[in-house]
FIDRENSE-24755 format. One line per field, with one value per atom (N, C-alpha, C, O): residue in three letters; x, y, z; atom name. Coordinates in nm, 2 decimals, padded with zeros to 4 digits. Atoms other than C-alpha are relative to their C-alpha. Layout:
BEGIN
dotor: c(ala;...)
X: c(X;...)
Y: c(Y;...)
Z: c(Z;...)
sepa: c(CA;...)
END
This chain:
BEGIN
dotor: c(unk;unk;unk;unk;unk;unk;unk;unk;unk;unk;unk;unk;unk;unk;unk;unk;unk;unk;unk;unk;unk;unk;unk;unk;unk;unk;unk;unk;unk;unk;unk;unk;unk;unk;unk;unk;unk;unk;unk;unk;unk;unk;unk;unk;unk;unk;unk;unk;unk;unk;unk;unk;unk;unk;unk;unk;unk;unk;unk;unk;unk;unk;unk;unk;unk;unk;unk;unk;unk;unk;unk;unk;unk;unk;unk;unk;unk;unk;unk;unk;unk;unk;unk;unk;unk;unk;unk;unk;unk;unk;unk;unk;unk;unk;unk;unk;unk;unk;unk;unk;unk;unk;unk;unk;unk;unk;unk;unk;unk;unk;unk;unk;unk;unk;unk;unk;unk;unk;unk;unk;unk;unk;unk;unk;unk;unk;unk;unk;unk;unk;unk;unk;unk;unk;unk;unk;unk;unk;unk;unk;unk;unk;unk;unk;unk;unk;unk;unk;unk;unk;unk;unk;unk;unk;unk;unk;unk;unk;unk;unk;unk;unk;unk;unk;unk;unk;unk;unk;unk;unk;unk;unk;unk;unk;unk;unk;unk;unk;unk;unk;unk;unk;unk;unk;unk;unk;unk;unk;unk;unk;unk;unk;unk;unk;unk;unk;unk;unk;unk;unk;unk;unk;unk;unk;unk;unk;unk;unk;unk;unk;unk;unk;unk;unk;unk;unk;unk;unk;unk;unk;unk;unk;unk;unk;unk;unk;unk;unk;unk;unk;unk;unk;unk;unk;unk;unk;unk;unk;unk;unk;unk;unk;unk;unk;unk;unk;unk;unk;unk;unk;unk;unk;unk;unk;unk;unk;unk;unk;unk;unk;unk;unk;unk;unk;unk;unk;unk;unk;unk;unk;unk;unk;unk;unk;unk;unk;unk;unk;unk;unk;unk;unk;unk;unk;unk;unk;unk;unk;unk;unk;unk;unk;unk;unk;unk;unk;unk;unk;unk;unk;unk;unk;unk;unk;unk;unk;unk;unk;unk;unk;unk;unk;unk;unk;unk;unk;unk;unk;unk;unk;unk;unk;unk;unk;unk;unk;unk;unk;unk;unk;unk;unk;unk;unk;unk;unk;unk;unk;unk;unk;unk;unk;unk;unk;unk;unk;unk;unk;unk;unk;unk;unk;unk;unk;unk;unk;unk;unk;unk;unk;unk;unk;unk;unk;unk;unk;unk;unk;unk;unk;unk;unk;unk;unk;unk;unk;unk;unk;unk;unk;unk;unk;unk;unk;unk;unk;unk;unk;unk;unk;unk;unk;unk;unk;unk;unk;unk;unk;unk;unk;unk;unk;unk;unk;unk;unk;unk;unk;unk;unk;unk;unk;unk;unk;unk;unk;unk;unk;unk;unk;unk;unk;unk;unk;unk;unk;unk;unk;unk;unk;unk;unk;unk;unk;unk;unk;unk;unk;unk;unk;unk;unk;unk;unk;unk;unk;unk;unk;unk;unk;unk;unk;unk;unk;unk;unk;unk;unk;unk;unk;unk;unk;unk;unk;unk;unk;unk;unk;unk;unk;unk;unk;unk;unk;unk;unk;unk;unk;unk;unk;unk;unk;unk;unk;unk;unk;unk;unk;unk;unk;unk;unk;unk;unk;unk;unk;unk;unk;unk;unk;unk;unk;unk;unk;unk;unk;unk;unk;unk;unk;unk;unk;unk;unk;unk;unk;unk;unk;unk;unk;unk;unk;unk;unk;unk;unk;unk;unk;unk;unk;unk;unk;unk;unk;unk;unk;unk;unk;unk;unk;unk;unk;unk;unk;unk;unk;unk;unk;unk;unk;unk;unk;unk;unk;unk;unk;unk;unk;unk;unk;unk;unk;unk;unk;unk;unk;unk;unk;unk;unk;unk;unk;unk;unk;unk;unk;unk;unk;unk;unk;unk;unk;unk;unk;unk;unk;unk;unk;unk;unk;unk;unk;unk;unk;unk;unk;unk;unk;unk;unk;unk;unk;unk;unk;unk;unk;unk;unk;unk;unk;unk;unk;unk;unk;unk;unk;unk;unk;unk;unk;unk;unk;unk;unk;unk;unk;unk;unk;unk;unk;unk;unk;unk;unk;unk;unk;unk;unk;unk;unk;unk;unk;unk;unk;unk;unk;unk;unk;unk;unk;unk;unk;unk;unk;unk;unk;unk;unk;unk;unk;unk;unk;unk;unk;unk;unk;unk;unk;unk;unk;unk;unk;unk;unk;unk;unk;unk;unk;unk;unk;unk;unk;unk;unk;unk;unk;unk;unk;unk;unk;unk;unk;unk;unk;unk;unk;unk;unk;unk;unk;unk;unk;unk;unk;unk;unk;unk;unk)
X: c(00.08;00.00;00.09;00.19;-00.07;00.12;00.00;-00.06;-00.05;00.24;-00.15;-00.20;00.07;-00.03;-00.16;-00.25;00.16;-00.35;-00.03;-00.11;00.04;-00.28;-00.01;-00.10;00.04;-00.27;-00.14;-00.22;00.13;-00.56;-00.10;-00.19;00.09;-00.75;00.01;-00.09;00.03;-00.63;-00.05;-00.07;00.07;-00.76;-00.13;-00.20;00.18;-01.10;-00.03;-00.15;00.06;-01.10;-00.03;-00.12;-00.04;-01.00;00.00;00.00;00.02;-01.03;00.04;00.15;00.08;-01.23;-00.03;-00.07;00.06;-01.29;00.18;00.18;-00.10;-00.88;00.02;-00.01;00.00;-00.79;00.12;00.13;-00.06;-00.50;-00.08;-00.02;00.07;-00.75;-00.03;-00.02;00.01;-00.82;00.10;00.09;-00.12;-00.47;00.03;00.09;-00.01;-00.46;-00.05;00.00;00.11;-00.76;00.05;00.03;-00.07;-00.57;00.10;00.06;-00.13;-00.24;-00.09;-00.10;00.05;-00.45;-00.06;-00.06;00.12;-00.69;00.13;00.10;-00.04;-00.38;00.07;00.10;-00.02;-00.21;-00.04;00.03;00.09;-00.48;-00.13;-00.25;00.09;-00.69;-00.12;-00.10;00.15;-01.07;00.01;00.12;00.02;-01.12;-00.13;-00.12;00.15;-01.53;00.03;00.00;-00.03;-01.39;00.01;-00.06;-00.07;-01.20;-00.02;00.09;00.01;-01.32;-00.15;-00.19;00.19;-01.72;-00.02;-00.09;-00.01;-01.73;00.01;-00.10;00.00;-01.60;-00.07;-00.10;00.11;-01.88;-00.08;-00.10;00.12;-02.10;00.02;00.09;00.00;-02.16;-00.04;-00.09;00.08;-02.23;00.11;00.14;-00.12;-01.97;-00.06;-00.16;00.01;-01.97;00.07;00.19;-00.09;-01.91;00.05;-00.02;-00.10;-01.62;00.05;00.10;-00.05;-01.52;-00.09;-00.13;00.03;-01.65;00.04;00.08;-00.03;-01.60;-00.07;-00.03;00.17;-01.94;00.02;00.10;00.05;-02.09;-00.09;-00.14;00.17;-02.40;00.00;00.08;-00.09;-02.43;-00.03;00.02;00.00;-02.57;00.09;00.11;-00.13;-02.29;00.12;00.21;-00.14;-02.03;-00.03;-00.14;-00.03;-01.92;-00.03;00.01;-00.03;-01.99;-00.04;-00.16;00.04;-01.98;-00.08;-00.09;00.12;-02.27;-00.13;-00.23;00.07;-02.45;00.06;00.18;-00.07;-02.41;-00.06;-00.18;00.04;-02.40;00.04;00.14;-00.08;-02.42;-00.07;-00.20;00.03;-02.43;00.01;00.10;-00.01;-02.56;-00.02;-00.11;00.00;-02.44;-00.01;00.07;00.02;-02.58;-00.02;-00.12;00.00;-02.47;-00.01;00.03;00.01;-02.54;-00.13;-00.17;00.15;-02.92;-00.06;-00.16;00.02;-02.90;-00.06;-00.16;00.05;-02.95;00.04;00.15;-00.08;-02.86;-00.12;-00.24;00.11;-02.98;00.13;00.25;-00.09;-02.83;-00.09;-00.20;00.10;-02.97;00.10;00.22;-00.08;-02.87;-00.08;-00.19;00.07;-02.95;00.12;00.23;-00.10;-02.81;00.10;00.06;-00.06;-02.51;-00.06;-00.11;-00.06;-02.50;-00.21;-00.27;00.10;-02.88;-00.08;-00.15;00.12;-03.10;00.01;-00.07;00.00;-03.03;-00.08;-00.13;00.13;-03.28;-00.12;-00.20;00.12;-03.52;-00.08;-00.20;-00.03;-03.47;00.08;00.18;-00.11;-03.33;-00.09;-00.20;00.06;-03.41;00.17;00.29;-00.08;-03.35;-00.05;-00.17;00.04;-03.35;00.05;00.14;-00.04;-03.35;00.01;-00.07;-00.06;-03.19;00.03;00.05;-00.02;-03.14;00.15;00.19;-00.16;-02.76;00.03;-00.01;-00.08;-02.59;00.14;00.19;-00.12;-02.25;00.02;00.02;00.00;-02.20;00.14;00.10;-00.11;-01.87;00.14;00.12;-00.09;-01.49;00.03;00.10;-00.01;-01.51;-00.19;-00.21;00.11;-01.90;-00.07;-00.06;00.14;-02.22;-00.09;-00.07;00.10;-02.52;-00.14;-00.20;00.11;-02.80;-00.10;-00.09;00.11;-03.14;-00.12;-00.20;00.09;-03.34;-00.13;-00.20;00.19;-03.69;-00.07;-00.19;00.10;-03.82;00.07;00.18;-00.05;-03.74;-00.11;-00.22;00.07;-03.87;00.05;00.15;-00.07;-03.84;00.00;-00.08;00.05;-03.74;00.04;00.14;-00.02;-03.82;00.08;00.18;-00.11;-03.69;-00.09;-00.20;00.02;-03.77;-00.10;-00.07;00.06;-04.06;-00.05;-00.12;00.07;-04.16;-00.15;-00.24;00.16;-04.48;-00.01;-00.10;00.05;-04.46;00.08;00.03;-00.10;-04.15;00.05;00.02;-00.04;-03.98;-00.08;-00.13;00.07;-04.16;00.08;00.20;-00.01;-04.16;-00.08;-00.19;00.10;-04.28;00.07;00.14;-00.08;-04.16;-00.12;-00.24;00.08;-04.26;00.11;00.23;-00.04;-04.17;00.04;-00.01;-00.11;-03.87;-00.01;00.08;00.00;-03.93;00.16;00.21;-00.16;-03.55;-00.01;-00.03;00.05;-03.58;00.12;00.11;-00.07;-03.22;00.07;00.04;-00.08;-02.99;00.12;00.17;-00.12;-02.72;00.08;00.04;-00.10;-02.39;00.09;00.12;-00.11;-02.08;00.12;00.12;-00.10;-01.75;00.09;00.11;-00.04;-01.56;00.15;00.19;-00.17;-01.15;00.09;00.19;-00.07;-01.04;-00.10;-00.15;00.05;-01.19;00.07;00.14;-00.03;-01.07;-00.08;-00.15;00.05;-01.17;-00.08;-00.16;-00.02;-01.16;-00.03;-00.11;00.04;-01.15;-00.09;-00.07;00.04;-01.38;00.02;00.01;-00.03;-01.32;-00.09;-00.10;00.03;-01.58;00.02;00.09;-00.02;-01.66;-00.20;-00.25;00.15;-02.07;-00.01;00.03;00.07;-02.21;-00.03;-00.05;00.02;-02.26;00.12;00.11;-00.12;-01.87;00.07;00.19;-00.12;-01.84;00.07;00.01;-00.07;-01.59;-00.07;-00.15;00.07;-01.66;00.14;00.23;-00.08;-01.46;-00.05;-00.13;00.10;-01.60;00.05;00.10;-00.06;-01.49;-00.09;-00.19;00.08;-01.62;00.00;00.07;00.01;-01.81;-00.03;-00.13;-00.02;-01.72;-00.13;-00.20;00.11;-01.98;-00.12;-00.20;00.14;-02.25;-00.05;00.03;00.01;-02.46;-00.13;-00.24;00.12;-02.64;-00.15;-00.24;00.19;-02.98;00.01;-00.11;00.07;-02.96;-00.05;-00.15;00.10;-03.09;-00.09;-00.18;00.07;-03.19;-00.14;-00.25;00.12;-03.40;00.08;00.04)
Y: c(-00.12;00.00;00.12;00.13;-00.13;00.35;00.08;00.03;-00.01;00.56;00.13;00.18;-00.08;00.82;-00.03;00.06;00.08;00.60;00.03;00.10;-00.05;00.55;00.11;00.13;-00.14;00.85;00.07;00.12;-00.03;00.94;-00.08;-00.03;00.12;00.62;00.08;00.12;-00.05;00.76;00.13;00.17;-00.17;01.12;-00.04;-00.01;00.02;01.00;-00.06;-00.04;00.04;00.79;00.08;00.07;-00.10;01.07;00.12;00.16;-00.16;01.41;00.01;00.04;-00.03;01.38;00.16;00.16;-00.09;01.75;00.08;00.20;-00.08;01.83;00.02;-00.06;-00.07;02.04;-00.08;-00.05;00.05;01.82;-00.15;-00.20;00.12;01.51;00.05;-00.04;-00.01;01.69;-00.05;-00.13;00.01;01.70;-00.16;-00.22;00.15;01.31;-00.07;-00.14;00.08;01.23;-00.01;-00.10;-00.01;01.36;-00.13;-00.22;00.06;01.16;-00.15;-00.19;00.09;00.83;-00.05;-00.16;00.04;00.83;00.00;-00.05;00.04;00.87;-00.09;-00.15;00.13;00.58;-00.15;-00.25;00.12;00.32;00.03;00.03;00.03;00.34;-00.04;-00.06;00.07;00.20;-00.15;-00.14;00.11;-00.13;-00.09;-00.19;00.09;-00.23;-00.13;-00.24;00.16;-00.49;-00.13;-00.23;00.07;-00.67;00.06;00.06;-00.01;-00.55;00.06;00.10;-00.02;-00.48;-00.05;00.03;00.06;-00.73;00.11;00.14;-00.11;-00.44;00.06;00.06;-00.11;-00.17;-00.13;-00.10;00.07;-00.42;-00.01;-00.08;-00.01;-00.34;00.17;00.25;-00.07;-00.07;00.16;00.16;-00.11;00.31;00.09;00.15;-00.19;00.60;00.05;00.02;-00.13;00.94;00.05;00.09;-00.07;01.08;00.12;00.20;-00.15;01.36;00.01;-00.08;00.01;01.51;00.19;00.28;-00.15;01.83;00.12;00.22;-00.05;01.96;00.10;00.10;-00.03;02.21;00.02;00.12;00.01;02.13;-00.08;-00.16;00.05;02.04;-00.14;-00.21;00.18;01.69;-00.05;-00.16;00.06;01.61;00.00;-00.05;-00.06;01.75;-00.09;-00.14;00.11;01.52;00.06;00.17;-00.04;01.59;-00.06;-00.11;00.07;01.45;-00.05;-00.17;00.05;01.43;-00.10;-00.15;00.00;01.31;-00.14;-00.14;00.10;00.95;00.02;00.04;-00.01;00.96;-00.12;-00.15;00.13;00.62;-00.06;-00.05;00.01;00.49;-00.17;-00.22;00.15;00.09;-00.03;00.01;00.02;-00.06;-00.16;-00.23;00.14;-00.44;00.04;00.09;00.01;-00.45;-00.11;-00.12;00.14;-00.80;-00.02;-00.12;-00.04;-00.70;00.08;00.07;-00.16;-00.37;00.09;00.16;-00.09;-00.20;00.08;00.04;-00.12;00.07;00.07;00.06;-00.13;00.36;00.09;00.07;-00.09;00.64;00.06;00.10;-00.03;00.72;00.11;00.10;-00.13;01.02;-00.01;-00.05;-00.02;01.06;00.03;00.05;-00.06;01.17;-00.15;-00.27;00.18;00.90;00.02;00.12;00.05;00.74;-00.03;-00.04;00.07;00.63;00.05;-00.03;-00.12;00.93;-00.05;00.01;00.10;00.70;-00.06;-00.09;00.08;00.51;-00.01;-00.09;-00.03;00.68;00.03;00.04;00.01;00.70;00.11;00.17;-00.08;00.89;00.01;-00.03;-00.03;01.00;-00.10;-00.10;00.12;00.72;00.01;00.01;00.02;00.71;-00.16;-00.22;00.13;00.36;00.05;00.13;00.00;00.34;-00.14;-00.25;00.12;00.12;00.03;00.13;-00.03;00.07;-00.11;-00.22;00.07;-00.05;00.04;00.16;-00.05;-00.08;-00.03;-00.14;00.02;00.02;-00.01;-00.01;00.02;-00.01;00.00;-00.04;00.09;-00.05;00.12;00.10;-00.17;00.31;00.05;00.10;-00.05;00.39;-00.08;-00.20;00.03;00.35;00.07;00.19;-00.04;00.41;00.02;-00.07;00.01;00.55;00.06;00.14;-00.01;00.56;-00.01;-00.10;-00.10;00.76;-00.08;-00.08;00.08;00.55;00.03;00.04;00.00;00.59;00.11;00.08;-00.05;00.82;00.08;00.14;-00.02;00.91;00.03;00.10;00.01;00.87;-00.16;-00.24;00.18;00.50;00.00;00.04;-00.01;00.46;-00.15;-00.20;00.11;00.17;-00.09;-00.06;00.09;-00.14;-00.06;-00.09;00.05;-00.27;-00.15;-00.20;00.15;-00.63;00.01;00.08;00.03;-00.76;00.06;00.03;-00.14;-00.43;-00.07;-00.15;-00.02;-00.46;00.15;00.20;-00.12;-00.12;00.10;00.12;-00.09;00.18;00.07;00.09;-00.04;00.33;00.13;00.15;-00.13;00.66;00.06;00.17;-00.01;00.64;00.10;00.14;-00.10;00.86;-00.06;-00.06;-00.02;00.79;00.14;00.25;-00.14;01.03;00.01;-00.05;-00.10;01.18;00.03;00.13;-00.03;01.18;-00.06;-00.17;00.00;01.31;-00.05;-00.06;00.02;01.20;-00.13;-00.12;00.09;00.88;00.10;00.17;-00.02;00.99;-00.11;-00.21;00.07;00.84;00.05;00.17;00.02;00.74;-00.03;-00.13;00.11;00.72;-00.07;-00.01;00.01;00.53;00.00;-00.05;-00.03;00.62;-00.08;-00.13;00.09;00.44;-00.10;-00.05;00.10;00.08;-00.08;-00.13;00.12;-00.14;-00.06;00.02;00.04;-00.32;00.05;-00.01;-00.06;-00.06;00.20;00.27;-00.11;00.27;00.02;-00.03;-00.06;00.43;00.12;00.19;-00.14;00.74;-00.01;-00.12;00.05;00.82;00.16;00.23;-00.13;01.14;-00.05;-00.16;00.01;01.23;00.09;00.21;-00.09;01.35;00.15;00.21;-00.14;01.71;00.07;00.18;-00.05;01.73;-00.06;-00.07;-00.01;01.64;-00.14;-00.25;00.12;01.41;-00.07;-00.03;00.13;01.13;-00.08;-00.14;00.09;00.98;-00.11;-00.08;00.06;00.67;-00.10;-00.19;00.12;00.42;-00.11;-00.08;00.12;00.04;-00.01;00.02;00.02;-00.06;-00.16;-00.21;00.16;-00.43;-00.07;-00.18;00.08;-00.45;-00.04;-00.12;-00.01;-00.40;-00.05;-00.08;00.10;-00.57;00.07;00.11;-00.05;-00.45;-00.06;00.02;00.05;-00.65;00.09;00.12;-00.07;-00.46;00.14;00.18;-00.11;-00.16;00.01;00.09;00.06;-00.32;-00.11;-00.11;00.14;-00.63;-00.10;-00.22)
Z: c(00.00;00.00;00.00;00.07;00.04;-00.12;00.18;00.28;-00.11;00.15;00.00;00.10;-00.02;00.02;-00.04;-00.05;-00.03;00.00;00.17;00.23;-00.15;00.35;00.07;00.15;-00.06;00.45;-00.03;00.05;00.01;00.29;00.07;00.14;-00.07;00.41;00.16;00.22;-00.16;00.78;00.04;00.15;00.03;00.68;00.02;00.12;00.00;00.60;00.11;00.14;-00.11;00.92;00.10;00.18;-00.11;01.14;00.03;00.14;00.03;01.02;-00.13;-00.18;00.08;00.73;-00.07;-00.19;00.03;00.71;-00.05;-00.09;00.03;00.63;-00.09;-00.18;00.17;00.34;-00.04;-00.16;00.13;00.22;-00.08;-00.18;00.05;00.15;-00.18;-00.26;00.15;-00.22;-00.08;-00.18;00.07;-00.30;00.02;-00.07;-00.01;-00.16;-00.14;-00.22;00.14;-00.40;-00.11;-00.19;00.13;-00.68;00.00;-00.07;00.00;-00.61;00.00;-00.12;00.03;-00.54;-00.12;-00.17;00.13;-00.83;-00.13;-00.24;00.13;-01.07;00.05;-00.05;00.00;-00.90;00.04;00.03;00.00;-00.83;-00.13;-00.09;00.09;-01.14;00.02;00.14;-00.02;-01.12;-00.11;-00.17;00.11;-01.36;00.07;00.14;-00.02;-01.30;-00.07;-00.03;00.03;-01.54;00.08;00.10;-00.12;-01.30;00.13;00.19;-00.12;-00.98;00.04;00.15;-00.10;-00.95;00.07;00.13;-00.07;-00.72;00.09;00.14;-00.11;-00.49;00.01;00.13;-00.04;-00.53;00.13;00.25;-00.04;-00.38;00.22;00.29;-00.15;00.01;00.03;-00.05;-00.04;00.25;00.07;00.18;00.04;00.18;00.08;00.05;-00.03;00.42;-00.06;-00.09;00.01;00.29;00.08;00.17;-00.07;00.43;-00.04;00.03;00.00;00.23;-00.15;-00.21;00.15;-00.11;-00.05;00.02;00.04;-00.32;00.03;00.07;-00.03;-00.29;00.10;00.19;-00.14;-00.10;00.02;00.06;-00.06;-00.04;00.13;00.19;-00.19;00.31;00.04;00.13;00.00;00.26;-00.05;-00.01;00.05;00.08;00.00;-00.07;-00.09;00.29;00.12;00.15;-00.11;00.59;00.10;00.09;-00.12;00.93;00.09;00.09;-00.12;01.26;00.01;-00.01;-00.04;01.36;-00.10;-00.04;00.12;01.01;-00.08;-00.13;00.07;00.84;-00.16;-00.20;00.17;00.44;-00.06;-00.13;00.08;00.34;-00.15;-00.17;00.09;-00.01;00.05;00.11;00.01;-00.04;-00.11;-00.18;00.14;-00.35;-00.03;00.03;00.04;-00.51;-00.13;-00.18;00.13;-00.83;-00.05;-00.16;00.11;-00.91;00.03;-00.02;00.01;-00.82;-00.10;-00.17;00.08;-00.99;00.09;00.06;-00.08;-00.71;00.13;00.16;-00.06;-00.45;00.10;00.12;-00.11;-00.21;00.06;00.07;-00.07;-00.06;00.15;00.13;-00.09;00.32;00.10;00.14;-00.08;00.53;00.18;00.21;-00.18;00.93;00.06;00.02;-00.10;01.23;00.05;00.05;-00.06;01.37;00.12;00.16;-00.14;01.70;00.04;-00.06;-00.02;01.86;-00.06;-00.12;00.03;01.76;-00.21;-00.29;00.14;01.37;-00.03;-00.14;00.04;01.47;-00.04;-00.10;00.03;01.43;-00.13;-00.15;00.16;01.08;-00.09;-00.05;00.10;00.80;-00.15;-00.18;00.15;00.44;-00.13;-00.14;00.10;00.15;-00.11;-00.12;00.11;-00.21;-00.01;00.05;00.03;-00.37;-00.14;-00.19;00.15;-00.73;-00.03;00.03;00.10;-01.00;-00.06;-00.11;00.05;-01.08;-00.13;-00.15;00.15;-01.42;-00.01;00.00;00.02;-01.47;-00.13;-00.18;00.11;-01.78;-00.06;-00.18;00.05;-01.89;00.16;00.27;-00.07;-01.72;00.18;00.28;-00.09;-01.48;00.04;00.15;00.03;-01.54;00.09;00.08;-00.02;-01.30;-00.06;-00.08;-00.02;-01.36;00.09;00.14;-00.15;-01.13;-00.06;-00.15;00.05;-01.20;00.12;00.13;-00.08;-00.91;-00.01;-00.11;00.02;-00.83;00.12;00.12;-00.17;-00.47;00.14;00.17;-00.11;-00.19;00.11;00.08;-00.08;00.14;00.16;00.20;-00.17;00.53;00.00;-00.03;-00.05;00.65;00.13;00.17;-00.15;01.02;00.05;00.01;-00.07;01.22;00.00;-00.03;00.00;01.26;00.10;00.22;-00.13;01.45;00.02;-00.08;-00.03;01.59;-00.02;00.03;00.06;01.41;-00.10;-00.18;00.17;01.12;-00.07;-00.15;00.12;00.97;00.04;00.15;00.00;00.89;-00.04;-00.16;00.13;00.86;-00.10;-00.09;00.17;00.49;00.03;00.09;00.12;00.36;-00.10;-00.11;00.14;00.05;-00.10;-00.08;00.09;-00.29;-00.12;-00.11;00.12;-00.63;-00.04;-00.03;00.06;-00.81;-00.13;-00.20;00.16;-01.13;-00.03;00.03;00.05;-01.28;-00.14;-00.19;00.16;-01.62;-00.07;-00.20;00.11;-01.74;00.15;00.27;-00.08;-01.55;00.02;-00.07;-00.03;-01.33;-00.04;-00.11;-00.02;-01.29;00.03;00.01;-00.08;-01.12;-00.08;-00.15;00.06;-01.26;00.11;00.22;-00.12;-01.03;-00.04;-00.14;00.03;-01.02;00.09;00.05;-00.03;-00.78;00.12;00.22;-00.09;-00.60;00.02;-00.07;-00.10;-00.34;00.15;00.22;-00.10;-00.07;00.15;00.22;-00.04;00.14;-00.04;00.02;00.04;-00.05;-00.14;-00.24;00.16;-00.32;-00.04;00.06;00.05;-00.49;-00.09;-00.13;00.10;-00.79;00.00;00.06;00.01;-00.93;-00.05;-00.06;00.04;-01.03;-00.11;-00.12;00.09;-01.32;00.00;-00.10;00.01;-01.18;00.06;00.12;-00.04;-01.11;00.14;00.18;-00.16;-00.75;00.00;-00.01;-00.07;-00.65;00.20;00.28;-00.10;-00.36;00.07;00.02;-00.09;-00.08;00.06;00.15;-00.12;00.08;00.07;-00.01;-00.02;00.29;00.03;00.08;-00.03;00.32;00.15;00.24;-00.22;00.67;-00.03;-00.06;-00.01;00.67;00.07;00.05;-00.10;00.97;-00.04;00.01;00.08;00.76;-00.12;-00.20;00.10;00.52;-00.08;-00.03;00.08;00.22;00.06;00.06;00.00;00.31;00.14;00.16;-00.09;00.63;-00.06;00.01;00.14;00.37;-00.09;-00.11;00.09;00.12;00.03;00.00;-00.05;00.25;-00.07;-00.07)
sepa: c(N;CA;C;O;N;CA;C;O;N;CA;C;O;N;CA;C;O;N;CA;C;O;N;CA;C;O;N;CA;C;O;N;CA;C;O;N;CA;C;O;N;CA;C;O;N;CA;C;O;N;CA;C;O;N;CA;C;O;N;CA;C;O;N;CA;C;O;N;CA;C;O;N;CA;C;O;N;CA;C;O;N;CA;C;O;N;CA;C;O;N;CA;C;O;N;CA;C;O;N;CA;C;O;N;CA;C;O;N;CA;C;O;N;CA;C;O;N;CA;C;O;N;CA;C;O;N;CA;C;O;N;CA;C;O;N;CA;C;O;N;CA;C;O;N;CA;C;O;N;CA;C;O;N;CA;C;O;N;CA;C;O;N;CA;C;O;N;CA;C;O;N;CA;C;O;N;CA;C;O;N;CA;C;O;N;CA;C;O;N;CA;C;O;N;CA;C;O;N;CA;C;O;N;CA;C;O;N;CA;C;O;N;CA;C;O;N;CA;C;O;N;CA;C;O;N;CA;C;O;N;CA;C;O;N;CA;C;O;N;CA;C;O;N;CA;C;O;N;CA;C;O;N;CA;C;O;N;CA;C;O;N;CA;C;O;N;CA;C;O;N;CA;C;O;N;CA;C;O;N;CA;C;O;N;CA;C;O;N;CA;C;O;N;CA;C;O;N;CA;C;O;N;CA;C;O;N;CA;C;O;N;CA;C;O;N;CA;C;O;N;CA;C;O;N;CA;C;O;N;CA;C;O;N;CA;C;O;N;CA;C;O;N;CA;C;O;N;CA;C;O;N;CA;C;O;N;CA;C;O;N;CA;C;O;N;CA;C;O;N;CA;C;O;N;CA;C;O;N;CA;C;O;N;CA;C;O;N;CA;C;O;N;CA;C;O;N;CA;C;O;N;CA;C;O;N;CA;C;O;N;CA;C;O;N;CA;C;O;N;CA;C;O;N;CA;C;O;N;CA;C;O;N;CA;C;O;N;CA;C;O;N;CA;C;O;N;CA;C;O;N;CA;C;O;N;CA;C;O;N;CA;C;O;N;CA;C;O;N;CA;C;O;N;CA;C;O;N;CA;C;O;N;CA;C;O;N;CA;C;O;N;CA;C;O;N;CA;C;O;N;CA;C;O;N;CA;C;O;N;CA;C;O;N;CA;C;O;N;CA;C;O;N;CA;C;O;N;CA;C;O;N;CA;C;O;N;CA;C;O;N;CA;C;O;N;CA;C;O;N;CA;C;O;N;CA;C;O;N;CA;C;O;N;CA;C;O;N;CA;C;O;N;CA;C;O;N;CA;C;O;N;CA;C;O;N;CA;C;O;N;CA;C;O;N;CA;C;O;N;CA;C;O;N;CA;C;O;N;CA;C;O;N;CA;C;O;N;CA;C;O;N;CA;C;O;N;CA;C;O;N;CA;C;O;N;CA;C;O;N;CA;C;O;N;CA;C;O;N;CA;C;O;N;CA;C;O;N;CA;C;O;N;CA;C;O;N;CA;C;O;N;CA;C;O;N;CA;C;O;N;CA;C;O;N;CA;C;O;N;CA;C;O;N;CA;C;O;N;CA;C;O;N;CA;C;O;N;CA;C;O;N;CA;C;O;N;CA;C;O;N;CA;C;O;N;CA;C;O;N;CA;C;O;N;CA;C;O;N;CA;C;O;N;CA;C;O;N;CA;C;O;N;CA;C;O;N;CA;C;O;N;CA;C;O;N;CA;C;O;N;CA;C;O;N;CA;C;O;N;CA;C;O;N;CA;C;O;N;CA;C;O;N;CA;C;O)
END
């Protein structure tokens, strides 16, 4: 492992919010490449955002706030769900669910279908839902620059770059079903 992955990997674990993580992202993405060819297998699981370009404030990192992207790409399918961390999570969060295609060796595709509130989980319900169908007049997408095990980097269709790291603990169907 490069000496400035890791560093970046221990940026995004630890202070997430530091100004050389851009200049990191650069240096990593031109020496670990992406290849969906050989490696989609990796999208597949459950990616906090830890840093991004953005400044929109959902898509900026912070403490208090989990930004997790869940990716099953041998379903075709995904979600992105935002909430507060630590207990007060439980109570739910706001989720889009999407349709994913990986369309070539760098390229996802996202395809916007449901979003809402998803509450927690109750004995005898199930989970509450209050979901809404999303009107998305053209497919996003991801290019992804650099995947491993561990880190993703992608960039999105409206410019912003993406930091995320894998949560091993976690399992897509705990999102997905």
């Amino acid at each position: 492992m490069s000496s400035n992955r890791a560093e970046l990997v221990k940026l995004l674990q630890d202070a997430p919010n530091s100004p050389a993580i851009g200049q990191l992202v650069s240096e990593v993405e031109e020496n670990y490449p992406a290849d969906l060819n050989r490696d989609s297998e990796l999208l597949q699981g459950v990616w906090d955002l830890r840093w991004s370009s953005s400044t929109q404030p959902w898509l900026r990192q912070a403490p208090w706030l989990e930004n997790l992207q869940i990716l099953d790409p041998l379903r075709k399918r995904g979600g992105n769900i935002l909430r507060v961390r630590g207990p007060l999570g439980a109570v739910g969060g706001i989720f889009v669910q999407a349709d994913l295609d990986v369309i070539n060796s760098t390229r996802v595709e996202v395809c916007f279908r449901r979003g809402g509130w998803v509450g927690p989980r109750l004995y005898g319900i199930g989970q509450i839902k209050l979901l809404r169908d999303v009107r998305q007049s053209f497919p996003a997408w991801l290019d992804m620059t650099v995947l491993d095990s561990q880190l993703r980097i992608c960039r999105g269709n409206a410019g912003t770059t993406f930091a995320l790291l894998k949560q091993s603990a976690r399992s897509v169907g705990e999102f997905l079903g």
